[in-house]
N, C-alpha and C positions, 0 to 999 in steps of 0.2 A: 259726534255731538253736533248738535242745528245750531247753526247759527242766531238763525231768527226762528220765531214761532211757528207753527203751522198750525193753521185753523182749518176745519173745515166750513165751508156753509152748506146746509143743506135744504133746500129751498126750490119747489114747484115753479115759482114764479120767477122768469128770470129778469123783470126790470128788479124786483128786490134780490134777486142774485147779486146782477152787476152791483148794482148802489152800495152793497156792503163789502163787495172783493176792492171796489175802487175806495172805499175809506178805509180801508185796514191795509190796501197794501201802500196808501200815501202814510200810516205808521209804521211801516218798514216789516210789515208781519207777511209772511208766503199764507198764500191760500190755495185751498184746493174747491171746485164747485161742484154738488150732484145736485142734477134733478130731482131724482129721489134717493132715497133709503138705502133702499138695495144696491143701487152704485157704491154708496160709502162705506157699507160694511165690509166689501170684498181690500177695500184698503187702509183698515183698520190696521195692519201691518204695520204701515208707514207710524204710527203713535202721535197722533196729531194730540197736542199739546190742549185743543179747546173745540169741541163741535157746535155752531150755532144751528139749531134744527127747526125749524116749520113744526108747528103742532098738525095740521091739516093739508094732505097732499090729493090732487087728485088728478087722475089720468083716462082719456075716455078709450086710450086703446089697449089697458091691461091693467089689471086686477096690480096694485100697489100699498106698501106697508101706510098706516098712521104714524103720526110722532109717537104717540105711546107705546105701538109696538118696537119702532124703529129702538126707541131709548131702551125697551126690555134686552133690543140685540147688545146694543151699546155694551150694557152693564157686565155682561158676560163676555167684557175681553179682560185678562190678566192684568190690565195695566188700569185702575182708574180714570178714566176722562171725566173731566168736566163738561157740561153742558148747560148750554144756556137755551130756553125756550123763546121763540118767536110768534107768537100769533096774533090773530084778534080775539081767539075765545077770551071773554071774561068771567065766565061762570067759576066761581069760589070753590065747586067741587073737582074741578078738573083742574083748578090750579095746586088745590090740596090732593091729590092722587097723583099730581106731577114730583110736589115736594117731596112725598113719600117715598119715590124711587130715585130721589136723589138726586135732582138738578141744584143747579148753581143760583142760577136768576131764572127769570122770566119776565120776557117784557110786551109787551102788548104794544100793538103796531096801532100806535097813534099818532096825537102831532108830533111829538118830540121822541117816537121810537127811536130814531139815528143816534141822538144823542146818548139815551136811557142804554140803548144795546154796546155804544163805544164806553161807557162808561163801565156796565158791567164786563167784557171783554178786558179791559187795562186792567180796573182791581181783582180778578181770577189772574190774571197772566205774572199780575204784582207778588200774589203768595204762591206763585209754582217756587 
């Protein structure tokens, strides 16, 4: 049994990497960081408690998954995760195709994303 949480972030960008591994682990939560997709699925193993996931990844030296298919990996491990969505898409159909496969939140990288994203992260980790 973990002590503390384990999140993932999964995230292209790594100033938004860091900025989120350094607020969540000053709440006392372990984190683990991918680049992409693909990294985090081979340590789905581990049963990370919360994945926060980038909607949009992009790599100019290999062909790489989207948020959407990364979350189809997601769904199909044995154990339920939670996930919460990170992007700037605000298009209402991709955030309605997101709900449908079953995220948690989604928060859109704006002024106040840090907060919007720390807030959803504590109340998912409140009802585990």
């Amino acid at each position: 049994m973990r002590k503390k949480p384990l999140i993932y972030i999964i995230d292209d960008d790594p100033v938004i990497q860091k900025l989120i591994e350094a607020e969540l682990k000053a709440d006392n939560l372990d984190v683990m960081c991918f680049s992409y997709g693909e990294e985090s699925l081979i340590e789905l193993f581990r049963e990370p408690d919360l994945i926060i996931l980038d909607y949009c990844f992009v790599s100019k030296s290999k062909p790489v998954l989207g948020g959407m298919d990364i979350l189809r990996e997601i769904r199909k491990a044995e154990k339920p995760i939670p996930v919460v969505i990170l992007s700037g898409q605000e298009s209402g159909g991709v955030v309605l195709e997101l709900i449908r496969m079953g995220i948690e939140e989604y928060v859109i990288k704006e002024n106040n994303w840090m907060a919007s994203l720390k807030d959803a992260v504590t109340g998912i980790l409140q009802k585990e």
